[in-house]
C-alpha positions as CSV (number, residue, x, y, z in Angstrom):
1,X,0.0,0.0,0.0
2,X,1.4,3.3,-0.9
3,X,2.7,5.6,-3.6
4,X,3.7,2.8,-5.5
5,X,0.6,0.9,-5.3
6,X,-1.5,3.6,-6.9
7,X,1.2,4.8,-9.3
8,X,1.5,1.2,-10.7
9,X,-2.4,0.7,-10.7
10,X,-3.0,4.1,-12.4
11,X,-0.2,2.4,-15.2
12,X,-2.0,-0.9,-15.5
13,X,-6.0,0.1,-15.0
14,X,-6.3,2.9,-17.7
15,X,-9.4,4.4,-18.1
16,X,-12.2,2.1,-18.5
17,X,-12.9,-1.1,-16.6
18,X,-15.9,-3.2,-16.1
19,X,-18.1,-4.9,-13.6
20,X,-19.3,-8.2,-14.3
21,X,-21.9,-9.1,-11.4
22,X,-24.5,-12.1,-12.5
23,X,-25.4,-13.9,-9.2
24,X,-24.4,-17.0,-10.2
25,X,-23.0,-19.0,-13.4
26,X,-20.7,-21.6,-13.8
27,X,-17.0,-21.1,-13.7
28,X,-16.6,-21.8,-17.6
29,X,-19.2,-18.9,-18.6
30,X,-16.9,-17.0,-15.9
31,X,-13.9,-17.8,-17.8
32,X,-15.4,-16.7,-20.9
33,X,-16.9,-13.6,-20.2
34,X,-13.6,-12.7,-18.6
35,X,-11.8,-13.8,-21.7
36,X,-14.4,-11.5,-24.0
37,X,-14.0,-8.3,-21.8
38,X,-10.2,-8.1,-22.0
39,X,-9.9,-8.7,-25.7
40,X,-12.1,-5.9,-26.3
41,X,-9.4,-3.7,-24.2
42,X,-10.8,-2.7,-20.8
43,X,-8.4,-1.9,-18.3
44,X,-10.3,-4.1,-15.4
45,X,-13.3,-6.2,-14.4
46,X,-14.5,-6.0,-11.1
47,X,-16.7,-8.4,-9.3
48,X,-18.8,-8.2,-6.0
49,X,-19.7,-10.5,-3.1
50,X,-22.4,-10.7,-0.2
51,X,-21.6,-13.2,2.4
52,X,-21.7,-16.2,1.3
53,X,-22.8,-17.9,-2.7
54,X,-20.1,-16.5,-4.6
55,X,-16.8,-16.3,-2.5
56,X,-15.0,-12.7,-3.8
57,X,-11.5,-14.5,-3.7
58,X,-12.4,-17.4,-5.7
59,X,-14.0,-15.9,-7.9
60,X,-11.2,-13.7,-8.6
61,X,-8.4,-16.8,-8.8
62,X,-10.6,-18.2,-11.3
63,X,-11.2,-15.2,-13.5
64,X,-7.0,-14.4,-13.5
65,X,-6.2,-17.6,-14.5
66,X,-8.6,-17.5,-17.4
67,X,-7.1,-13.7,-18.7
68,X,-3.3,-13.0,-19.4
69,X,-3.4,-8.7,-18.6
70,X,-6.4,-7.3,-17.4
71,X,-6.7,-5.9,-13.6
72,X,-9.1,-8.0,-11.8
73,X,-10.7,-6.0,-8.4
74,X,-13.2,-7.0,-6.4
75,X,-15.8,-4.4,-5.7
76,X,-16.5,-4.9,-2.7
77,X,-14.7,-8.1,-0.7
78,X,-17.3,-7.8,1.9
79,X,-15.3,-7.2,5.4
80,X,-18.6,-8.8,7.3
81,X,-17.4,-12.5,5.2
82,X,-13.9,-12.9,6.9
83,X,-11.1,-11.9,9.6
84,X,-9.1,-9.5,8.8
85,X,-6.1,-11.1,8.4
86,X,-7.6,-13.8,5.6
87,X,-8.6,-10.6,3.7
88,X,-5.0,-9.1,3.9
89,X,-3.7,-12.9,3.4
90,X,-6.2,-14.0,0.2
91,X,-5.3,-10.9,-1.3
92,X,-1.6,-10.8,-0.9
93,X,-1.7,-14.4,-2.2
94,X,-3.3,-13.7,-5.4
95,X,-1.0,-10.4,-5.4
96,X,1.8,-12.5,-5.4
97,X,1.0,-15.2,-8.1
98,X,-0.4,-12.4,-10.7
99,X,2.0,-9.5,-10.2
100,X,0.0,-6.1,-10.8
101,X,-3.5,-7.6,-11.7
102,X,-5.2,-7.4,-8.3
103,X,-7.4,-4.1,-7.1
104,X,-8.6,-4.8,-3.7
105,X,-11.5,-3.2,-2.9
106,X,-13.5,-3.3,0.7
107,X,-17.0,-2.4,1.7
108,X,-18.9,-2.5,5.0
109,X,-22.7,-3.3,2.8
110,X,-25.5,-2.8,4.8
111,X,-27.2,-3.7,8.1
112,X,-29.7,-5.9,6.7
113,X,-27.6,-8.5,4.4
114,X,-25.1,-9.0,7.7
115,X,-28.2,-9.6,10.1
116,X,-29.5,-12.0,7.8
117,X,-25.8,-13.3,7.8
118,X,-26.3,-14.1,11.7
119,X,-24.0,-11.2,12.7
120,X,-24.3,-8.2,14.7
121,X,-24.4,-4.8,12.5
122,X,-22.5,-1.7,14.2
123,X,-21.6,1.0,13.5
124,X,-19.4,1.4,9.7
125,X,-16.5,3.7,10.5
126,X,-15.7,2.1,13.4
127,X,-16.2,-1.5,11.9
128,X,-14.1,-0.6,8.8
129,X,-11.4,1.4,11.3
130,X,-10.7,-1.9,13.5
131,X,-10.8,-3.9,10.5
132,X,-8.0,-1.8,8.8
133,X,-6.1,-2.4,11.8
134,X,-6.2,-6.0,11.4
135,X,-5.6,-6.1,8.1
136,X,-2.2,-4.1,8.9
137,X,-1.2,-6.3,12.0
138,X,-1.7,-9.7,9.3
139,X,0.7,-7.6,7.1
140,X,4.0,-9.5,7.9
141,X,2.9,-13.1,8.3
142,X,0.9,-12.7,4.6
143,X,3.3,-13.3,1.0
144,X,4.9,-10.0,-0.2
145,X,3.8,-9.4,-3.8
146,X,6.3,-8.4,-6.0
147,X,3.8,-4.9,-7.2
148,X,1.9,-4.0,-4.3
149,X,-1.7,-4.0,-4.4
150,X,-4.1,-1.0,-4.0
151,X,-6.6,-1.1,-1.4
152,X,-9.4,1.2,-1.5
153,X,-12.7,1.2,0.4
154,X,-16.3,2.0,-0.7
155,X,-17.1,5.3,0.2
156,X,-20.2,7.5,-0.6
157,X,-20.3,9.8,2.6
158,X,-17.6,11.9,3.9
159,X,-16.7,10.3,7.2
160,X,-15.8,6.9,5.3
161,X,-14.4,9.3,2.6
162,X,-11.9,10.6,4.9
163,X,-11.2,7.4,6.3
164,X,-10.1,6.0,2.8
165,X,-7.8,9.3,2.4
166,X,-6.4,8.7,5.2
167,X,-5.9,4.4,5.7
168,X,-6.0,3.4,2.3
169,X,-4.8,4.1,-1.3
170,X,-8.1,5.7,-2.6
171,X,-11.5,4.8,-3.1
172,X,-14.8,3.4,-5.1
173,X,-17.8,5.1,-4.8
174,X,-20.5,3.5,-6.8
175,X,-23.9,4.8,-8.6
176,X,-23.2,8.6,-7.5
177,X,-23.9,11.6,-9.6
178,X,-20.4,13.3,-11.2
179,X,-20.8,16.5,-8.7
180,X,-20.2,13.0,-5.6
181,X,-16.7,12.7,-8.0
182,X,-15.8,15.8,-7.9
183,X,-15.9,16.5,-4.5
184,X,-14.5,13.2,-2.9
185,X,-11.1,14.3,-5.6
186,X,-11.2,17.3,-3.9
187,X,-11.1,15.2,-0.4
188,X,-8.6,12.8,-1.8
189,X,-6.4,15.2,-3.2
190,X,-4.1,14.3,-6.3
191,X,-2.1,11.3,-4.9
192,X,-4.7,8.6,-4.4
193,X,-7.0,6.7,-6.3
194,X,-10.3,7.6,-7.3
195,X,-12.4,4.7,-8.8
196,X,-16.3,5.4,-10.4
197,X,-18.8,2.6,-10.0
198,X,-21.2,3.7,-12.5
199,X,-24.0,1.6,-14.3
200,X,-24.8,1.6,-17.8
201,X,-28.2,1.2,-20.2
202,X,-28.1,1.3,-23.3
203,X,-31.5,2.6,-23.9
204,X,-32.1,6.1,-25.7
205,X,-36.0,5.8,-24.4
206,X,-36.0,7.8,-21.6
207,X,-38.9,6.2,-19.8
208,X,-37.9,2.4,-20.3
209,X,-34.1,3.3,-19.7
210,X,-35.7,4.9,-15.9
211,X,-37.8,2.1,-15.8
212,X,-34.5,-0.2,-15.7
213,X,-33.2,1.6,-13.5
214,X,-35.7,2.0,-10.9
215,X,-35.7,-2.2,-11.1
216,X,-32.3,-1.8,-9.7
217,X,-34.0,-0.6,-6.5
218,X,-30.6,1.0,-4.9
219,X,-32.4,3.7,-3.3
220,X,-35.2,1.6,-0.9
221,X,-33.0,-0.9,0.3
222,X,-33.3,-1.1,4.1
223,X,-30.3,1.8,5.5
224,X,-29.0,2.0,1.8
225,X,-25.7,3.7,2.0
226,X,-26.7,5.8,-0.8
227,X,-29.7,8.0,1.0
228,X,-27.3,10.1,3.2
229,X,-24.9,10.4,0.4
230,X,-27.4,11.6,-2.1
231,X,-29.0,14.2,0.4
232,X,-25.9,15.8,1.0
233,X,-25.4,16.1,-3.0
234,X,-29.1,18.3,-2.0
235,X,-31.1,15.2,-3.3
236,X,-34.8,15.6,-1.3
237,X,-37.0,12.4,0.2
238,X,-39.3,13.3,-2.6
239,X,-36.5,13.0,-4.9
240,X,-35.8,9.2,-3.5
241,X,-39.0,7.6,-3.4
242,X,-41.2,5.2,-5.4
243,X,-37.7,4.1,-7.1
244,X,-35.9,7.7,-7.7
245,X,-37.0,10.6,-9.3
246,X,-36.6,11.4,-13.0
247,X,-34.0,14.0,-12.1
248,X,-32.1,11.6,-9.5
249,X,-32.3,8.6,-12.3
250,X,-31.1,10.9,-14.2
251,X,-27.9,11.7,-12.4
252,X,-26.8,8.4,-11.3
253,X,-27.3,6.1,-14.0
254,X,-26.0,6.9,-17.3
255,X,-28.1,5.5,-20.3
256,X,-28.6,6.5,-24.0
257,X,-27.1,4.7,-27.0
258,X,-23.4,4.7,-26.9
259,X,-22.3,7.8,-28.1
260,X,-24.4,9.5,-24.9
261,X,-23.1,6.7,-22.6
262,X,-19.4,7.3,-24.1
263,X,-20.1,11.2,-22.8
264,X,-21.6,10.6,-20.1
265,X,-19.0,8.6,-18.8
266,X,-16.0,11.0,-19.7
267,X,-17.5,13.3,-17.5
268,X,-16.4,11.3,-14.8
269,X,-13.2,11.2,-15.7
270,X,-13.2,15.1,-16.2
271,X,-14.2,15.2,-12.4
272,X,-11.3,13.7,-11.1
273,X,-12.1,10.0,-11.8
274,X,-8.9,7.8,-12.5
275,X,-10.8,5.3,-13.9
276,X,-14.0,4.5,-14.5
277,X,-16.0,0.7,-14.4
278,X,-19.1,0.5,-16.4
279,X,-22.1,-1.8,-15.4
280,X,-24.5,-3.0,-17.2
281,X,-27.8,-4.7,-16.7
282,X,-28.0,-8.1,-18.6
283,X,-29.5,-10.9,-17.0
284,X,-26.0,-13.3,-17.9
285,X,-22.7,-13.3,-18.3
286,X,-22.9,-13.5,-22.2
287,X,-25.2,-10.9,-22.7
288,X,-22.9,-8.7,-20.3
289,X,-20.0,-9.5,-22.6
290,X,-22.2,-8.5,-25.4
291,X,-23.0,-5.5,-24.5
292,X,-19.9,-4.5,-23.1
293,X,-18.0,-5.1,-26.9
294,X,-20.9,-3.1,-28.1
295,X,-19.6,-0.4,-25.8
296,X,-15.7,-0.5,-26.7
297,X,-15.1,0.9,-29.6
298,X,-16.7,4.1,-28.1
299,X,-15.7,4.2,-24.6
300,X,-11.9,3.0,-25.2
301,X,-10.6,5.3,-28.3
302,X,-9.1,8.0,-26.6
């Protein structure tokens, strides 16, 4: 973790990545998808985790054996799924056997999935504080990777904001407006890593391509993460209910056909973002690959 960390991630990542997040599939449609996204020359593919089903780690070794260059992240490793020190320890491990192709990304999720998990939910800064600690003590008993690895945290409001500034190497907000990118670079300042988490449709009917995104339902979720953040961007409760208004849809999910989309998402890097990972909504891994070659040719041509 360091300078060197972000200046070798900002080498390998580029501009564009992508986030490849069907529930479930087997490995081989893993492997493929994987396989699709980094010939059509994205800079990263990024997959998530609750607790439990798809273990972030695996999932991970599986996808870097199956690709020969592109940075594999995991957005988020769910700190609620494992000690501390096997988070520092899986990572440095997969560090070590694929030098420079590992983004580690941590997240605290919300109350709800780590109830259901059978744990206790408390309080996020302080959870993601103590957990950074451990993850520091493991340090010396995990493999030293040849490149270091980045580790950034998910971060929408400014107390976990300031706690990636200050404990890790950056950060990945997700599904935030460019004015939320902005500001956390201004937080950050110029030496760390700012990652945007931003979905995709490619729909250029403005009431089906809201209709999508509604479906997503990222806004009623039980203490989403993403209320607070959104009303300190001066986002009202009229503005998040039944699904999002027109104007909030509007600044959080970026849709259109791809030239808009392409746009759209250089705005984001305008902002401040290093990099940013595009999702889309596809119901498998295929059709995600699909769309995502559909998007190349626009979002990767400098």
């Amino acid at each position: 973790m360091g300078e060197d960390a972000v200046r070798e991630a900002r080498r390998r990542l580029g501009r564009i990545g992508a986030a490849l997040v069907t529930p479930l599939a087997p490995a081989d449609e893993w492997r493929r998808a994987a396989r699709r996204v980094e010939d059509a020359g994205y800079g990263s593919i990024w997959v998530n985790e609750a607790i439990g089903g798809r273990e972030v780690f695996t999932q991970l070794g599986v996808m870097l054996a199956a690709t020969e260059r592109v940075v594999l992240g995991s957005a988020i490793a769910n700190l609620w799924a494992r000690h501390p020190a096997t988070m520092q320890g899986a990572a440095s491990v997969l560090a070590d056997a694929y030098p420079g192709r590992l983004a580690l990304g941590i997240g605290v999720s919300i109350g709800a999935v780590v109830e259901r998990s059978g744990q206790t939910w408390s309080s996020p800064i302080a959870r993601m504080r103590d957990y950074l600690d451990g993850m520091d003590a493991a340090v010396p008993e995990a493999p030293a990777p040849e490149v270091p690895f980045p580790r950034l945290l998910a971060a929408l409001g400014p107390k976990m904001q300031g706690l990636a500034a200050e404990r890790a190497d950056g950060m990945l907000p997700a599904m935030m407006p460019v004015e939320h990118t902005r500001r956390a670079r201004e937080l950050l300042g110029p030496d760390k890593l700012l990652i945007a988490m931003q979905p995709v449709i490619l729909e250029t009917d403005p009431e089906k391509a809201r209709g999508i995104a509604r479906q997503a339902g990222a806004f009623s979720l039980p203490g989403s993460p993403y209320i607070g953040a959104l009303k300190k961007l001066g986002f009202s409760d009229a503005d998040l209910a039944d699904g999002g208004s027109d104007e909030l849809i509007d600044a959080c999910f970026i849709w259109g056909d791809e030239a808009a989309v392409a746009k759209d998402v250089s705005a984001y890097l305008e902002a401040g973002a290093d990099h940013v990972c595009v999702t889309v909504f596809q119901p498998d891994l295929a059709s995600s690959a699909d769309q995502f070659e559909r998007l190349a040719p626009h979002l990767l041509n400098d």
